[in-house]
C-alpha positions as CSV (number, residue, x, y, z in Angstrom):
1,X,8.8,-9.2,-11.4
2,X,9.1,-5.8,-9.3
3,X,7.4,-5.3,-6.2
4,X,5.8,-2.8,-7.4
5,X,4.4,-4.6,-10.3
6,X,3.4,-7.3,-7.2
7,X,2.0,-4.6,-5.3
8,X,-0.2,-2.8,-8.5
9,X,-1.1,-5.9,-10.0
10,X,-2.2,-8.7,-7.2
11,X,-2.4,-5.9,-4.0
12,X,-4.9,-3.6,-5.4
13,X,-7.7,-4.9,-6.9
14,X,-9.7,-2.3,-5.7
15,X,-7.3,0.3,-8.1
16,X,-9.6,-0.2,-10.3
17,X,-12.1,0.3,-8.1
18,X,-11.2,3.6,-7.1
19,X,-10.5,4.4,-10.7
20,X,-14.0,3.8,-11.5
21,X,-15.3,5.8,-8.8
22,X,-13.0,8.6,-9.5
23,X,-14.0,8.4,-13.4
24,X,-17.5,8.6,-12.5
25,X,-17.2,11.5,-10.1
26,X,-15.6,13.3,-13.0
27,X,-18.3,12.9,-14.9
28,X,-21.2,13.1,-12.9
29,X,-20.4,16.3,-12.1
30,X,-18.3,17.3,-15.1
31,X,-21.3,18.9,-17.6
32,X,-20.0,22.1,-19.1
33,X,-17.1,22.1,-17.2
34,X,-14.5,20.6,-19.5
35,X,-12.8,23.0,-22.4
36,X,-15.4,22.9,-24.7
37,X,-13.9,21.6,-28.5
38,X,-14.1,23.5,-31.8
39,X,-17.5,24.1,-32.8
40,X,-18.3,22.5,-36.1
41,X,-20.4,24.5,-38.6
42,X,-23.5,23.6,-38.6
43,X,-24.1,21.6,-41.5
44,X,-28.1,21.0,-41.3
45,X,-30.3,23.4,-43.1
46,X,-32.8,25.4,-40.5
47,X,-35.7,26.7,-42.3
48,X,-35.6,25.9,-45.6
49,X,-34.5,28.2,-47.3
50,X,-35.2,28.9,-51.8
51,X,-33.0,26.4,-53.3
52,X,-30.0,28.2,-55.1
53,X,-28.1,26.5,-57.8
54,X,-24.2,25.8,-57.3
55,X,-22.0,27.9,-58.5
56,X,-19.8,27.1,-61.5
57,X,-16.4,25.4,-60.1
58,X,-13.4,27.2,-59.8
59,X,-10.5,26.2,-61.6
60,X,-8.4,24.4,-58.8
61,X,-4.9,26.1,-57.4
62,X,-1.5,24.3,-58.8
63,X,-1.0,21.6,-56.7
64,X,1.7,22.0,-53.8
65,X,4.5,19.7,-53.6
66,X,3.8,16.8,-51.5
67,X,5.6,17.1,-47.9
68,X,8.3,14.5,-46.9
69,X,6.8,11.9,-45.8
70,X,7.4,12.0,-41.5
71,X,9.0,8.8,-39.7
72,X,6.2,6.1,-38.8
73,X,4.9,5.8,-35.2
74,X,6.6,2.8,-33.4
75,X,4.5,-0.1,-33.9
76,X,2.0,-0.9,-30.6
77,X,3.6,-2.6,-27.8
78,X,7.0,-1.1,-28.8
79,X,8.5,0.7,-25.9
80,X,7.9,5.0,-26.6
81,X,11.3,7.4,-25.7
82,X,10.4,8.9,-22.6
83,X,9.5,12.9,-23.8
84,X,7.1,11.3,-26.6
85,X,5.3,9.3,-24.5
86,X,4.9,12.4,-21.4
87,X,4.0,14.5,-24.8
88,X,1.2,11.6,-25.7
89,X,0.0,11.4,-22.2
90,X,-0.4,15.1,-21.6
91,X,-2.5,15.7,-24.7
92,X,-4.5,12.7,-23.9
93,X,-4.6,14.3,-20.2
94,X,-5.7,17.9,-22.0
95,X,-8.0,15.8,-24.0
96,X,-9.7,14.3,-20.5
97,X,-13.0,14.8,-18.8
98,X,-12.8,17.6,-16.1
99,X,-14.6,18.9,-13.5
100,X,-14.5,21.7,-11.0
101,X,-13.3,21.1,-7.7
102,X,-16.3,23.1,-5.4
103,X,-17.5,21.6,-2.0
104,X,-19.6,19.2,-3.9
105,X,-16.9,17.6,-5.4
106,X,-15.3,17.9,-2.1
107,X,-17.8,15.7,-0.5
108,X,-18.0,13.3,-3.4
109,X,-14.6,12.8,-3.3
110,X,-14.5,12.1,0.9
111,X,-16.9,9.3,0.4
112,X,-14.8,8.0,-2.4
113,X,-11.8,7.7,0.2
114,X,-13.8,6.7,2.8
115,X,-14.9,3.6,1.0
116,X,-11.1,3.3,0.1
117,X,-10.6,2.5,3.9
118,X,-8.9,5.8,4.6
119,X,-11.6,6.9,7.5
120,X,-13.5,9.6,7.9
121,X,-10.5,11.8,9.7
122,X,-7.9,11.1,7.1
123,X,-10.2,11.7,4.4
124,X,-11.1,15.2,5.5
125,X,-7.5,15.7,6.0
126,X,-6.5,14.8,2.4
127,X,-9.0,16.4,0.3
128,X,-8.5,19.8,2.6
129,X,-5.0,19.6,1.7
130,X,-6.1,19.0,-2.2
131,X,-8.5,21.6,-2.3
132,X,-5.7,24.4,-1.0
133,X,-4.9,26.5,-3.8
134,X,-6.8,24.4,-6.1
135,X,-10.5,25.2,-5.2
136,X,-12.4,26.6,-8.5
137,X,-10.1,24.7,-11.1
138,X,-11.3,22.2,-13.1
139,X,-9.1,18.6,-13.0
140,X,-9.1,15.6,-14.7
141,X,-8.9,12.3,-13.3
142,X,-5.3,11.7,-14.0
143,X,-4.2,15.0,-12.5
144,X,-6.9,14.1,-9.4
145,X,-4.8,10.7,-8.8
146,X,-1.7,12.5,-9.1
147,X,-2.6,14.7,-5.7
148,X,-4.2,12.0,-4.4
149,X,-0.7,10.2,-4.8
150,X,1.1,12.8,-3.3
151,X,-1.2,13.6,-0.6
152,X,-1.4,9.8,0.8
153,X,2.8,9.9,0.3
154,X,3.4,12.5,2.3
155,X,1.3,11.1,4.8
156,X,3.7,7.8,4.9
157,X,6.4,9.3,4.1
158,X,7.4,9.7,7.8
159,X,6.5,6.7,9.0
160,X,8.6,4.0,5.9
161,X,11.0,2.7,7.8
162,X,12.9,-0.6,7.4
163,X,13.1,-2.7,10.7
164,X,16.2,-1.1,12.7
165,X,19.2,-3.3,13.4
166,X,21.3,-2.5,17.1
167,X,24.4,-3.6,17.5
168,X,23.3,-5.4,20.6
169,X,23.4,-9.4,20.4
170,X,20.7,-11.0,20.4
171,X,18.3,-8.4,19.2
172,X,14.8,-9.5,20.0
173,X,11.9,-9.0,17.8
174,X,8.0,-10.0,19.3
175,X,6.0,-10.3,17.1
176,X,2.3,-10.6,17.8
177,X,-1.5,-9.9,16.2
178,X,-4.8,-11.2,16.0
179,X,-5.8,-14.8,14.9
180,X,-4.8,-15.6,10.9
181,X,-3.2,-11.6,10.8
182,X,0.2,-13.8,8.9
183,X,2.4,-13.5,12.1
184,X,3.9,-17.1,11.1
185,X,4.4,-16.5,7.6
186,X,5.7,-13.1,8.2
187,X,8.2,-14.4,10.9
188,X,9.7,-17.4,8.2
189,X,10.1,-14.2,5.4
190,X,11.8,-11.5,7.6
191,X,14.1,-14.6,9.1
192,X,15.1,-15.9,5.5
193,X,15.7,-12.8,4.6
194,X,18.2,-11.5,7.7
195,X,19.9,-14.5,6.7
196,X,20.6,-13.8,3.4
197,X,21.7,-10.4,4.1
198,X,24.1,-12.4,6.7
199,X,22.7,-12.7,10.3
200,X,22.8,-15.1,12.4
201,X,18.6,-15.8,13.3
202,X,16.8,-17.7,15.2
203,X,13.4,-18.3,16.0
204,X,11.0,-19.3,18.6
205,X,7.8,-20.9,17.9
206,X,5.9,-19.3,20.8
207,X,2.6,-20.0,19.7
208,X,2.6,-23.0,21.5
209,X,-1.4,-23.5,21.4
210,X,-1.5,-24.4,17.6
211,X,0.4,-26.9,16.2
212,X,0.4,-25.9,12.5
213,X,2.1,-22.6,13.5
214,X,5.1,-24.7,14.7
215,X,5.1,-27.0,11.7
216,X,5.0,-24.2,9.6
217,X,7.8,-21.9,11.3
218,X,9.9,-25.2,10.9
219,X,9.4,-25.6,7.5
220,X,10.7,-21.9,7.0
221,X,13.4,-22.8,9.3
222,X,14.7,-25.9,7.2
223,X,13.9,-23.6,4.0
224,X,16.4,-20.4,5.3
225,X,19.0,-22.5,7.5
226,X,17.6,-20.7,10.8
227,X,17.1,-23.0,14.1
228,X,13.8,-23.2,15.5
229,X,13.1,-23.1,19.1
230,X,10.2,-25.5,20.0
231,X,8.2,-26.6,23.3
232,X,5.1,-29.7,23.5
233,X,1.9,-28.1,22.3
234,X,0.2,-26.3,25.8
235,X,3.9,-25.2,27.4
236,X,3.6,-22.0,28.7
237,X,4.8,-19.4,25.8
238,X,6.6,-16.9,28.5
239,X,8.9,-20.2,29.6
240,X,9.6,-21.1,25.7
241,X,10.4,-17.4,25.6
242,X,13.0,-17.4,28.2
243,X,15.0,-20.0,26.9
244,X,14.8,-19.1,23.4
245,X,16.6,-16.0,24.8
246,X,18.8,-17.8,26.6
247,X,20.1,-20.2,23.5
248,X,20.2,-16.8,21.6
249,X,22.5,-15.3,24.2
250,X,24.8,-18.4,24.5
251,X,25.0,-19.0,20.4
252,X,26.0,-15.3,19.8
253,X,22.6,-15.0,17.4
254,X,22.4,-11.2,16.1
255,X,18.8,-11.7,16.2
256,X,15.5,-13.8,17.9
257,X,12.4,-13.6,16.3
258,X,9.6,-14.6,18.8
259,X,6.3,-16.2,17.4
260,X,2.6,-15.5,19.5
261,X,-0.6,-16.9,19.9
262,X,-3.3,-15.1,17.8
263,X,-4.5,-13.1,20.1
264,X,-8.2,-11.1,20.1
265,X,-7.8,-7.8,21.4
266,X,-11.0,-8.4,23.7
267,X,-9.6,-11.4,25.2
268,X,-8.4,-9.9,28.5
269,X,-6.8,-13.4,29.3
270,X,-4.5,-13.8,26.3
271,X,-3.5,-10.3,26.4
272,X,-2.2,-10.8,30.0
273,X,-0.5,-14.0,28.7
274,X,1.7,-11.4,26.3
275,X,2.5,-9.2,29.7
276,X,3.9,-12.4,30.8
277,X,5.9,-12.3,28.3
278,X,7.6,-9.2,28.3
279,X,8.3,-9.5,31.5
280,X,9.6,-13.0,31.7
281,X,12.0,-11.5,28.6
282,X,13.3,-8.4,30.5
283,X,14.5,-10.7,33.7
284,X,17.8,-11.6,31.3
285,X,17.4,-8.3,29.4
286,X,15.8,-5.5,31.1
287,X,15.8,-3.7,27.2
288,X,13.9,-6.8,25.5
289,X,11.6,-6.4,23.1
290,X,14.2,-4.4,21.7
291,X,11.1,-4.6,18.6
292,X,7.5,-5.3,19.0
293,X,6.2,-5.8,15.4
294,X,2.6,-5.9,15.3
295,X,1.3,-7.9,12.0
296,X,-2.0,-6.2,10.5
297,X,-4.3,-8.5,8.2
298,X,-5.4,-5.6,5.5
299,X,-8.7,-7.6,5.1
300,X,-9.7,-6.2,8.3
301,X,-10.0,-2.7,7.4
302,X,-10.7,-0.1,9.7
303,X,-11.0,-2.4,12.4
304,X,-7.0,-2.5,12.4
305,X,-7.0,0.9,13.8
306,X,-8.4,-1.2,17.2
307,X,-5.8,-3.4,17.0
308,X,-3.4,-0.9,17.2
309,X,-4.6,1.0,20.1
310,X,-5.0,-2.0,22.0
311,X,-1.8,-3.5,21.5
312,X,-0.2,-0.5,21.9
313,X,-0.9,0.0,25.4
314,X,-0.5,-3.8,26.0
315,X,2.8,-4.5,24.6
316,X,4.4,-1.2,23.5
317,X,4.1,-2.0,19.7
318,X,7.4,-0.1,17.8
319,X,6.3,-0.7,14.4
320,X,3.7,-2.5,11.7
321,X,3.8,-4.7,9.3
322,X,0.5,-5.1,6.7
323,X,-0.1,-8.4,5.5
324,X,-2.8,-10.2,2.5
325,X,-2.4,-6.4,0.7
326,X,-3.1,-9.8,-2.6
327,X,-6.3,-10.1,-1.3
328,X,-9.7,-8.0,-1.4
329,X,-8.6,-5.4,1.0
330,X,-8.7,-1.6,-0.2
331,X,-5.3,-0.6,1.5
332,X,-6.2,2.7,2.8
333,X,-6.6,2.1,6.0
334,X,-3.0,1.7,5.9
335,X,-2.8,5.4,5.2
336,X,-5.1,6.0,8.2
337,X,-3.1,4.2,10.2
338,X,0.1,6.4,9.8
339,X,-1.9,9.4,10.3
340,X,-3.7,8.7,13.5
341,X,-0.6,6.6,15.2
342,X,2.9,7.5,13.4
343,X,3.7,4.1,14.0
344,X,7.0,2.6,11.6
345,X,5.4,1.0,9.1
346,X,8.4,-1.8,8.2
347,X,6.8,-4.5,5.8
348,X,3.9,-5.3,3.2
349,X,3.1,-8.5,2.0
350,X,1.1,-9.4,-1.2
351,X,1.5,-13.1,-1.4
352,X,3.1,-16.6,0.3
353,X,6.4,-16.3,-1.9
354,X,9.6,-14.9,0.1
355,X,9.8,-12.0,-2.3
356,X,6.1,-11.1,-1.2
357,X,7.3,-9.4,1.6
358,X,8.9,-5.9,1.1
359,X,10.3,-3.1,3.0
360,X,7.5,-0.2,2.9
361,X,8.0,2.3,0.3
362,X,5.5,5.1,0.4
363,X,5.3,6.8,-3.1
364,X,5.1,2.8,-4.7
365,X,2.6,2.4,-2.6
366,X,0.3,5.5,-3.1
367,X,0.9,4.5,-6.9
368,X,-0.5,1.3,-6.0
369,X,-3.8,2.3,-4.2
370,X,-4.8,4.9,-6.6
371,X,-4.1,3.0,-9.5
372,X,-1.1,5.1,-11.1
373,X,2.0,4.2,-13.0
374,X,4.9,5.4,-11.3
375,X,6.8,7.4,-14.0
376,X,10.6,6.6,-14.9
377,X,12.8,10.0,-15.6
């Protein structure tokens, strides 16, 4: 299965959400504004009129040869050439519900985002940018998904970026978040996957508080071929740290990939503990973090946007990745995200599988959270 097929099918449940709300919108506000259809005659008598009797019939006109008979449709479920089915899908699109785009509209539509998880700023921003040149016509709801698609695209399109690789050896890669954001799980994916694409990983369980982390990070280790750097449960993380980089140096890794205690952003404490950290790290190399990855849960919604700012300023995040995208999160705070920090955004995940986590592709993703199919040429 695709990613994108992942990403459409288990990510956004609330596609069809959005769909609704979109469908309604349409319609709500779409009386007398969609191309009216031919007027039948009408058939029902008004006053009743005198009774007149039928006229004699007409002798009927020779009868015109029958036309060839025209090739049968494909049977259903059979896979339409690419111009018939665009031809099908624009008449059905002519054929659709429309409504004109005025400030009312307008508004509807911001709420709809907003309950999306875009925010209230990125909202305003993308049905501004919709409304330009457009203000007056009347749209569909396919043809509103389609801006909406391309409006949230070019939003993340600056910010997809894959997770940059230096030539300097070891690279290493902090990765911290909040309590149950998937830092573990999203550690054990990225490090099976650098070493099937041929680096040399390793990984340090630094989230030395929880012993299931550890397990867990070892069981990804067994399952990828990657050591695993461990220390008994209460060591202090910044020591762990140190050697990890240390072993890294020594073994010639390409990478380290360092685990953290969930941390709460309001915990003053902890997020000292992950100053300790950095600067234990730059005593052997003043550049390390050479990556900071901060791992959003998408359940949290706008609440991520917090999380960003904080960790920002506390450990110089360089790039996102958004986790549990399976679950009931809306996704658009993903877009808000882009738009109020410019941050990399690296990864999604949708599930626990390997293949769950992706590199970031913007245009699948817009797809995704407005409930579109991405077409093929």
């Amino acid at each position: 299965m695709s990613f994108f097929k992942k990403l459409k099918d288990r990510m956004f449940r609330s596609s069809s959400k959005l769909d609704e709300d979109l469908d309604a919108l349409v319609r709500e506000g779409g009386e007398g504004d969609a191309a009216a259809p031919p007027q039948e005659p009408d058939l029902a008598p008004s006053a009743a009129p005198d009774p007149v009797p039928d006229p004699a019939p007409e002798p009927l006109p020779p009868s015109a040869p029958e036309p060839a008979p025209e090739p049968s449709p494909a049977p259903p479920g059979a896979q339409k050439p690419g111009v018939f089915g665009r031809l099908l899908g624009r008449r059905a699109e002519a054929e659709a519900p429309r409504r004109v785009l005025d400030d009312e509209m307008l508004e509807s539509l911001e709420e709809v985002l907003i309950q999306a998880d875009l925010g209230v700023e990125t909202a305003l921003k993308v049905t501004a940018s919709m409304a330009e040149g457009r203000f007056g016509r009347r749209l569909s709801v396919p043809e509103i998904k389609r801006l909406l698609a391309d409006e949230v695209t070019r939003i993340l399109d600056p910010v997809a970026r894959p997770l940059p690789i230096y030539a300097s050896r070891p690279q290493v890669v902090l990765v911290v978040g909040v309590n149950g954001a998937g830092k573990t799980t999203t550690i054990g994916k990225l490090a099976a996957q650098f070493r099937a694409a041929g680096k040399s990983v390793m990984i340090a369980a630094g989230d030395t508080f929880r012993a299931a982390a550890v397990e867990q990070l070892q069981v990804w280790g067994e399952r990828a071929g990657v050591p695993v750097m461990t220390a008994p449960q209460g060591t202090d993380p910044a020591s762990l740290a140190y050697d990890a980089l240390e072993r890294a140096r020594a073994e010639g890794a390409d990478l380290l990939l360092i685990d953290t205690a969930g941390r709460l952003q309001n915990r003053e404490d902890l997020m000292a503990e992950l100053s300790k950290i950095l600067r234990v790290l730059r005593k052997l190399d003043p550049e390390a973090p050479h990556n900071t990855l901060l791992v959003l849960d998408a359940t949290t919604g706008q609440n991520a946007l917090r999380q960003v700012e904080i960790f920002q300023k506390m450990a110089n995040v360089t790039g996102l990745v958004m986790t549990k995208l399976d679950g009931t999160a809306r996704g658009g705070v993903l877009v808000a995200l882009a738009d109020r920090f410019g941050l990399p955004i690296h990864a999604i995940g949708v599930g626990e599988q390997i293949d769950d986590l992706a590199p970031f592709d913007p245009e699948d993703f817009a797809a995704a959270l407005v409930g579109q199919e991405r077409e093929t040429p």
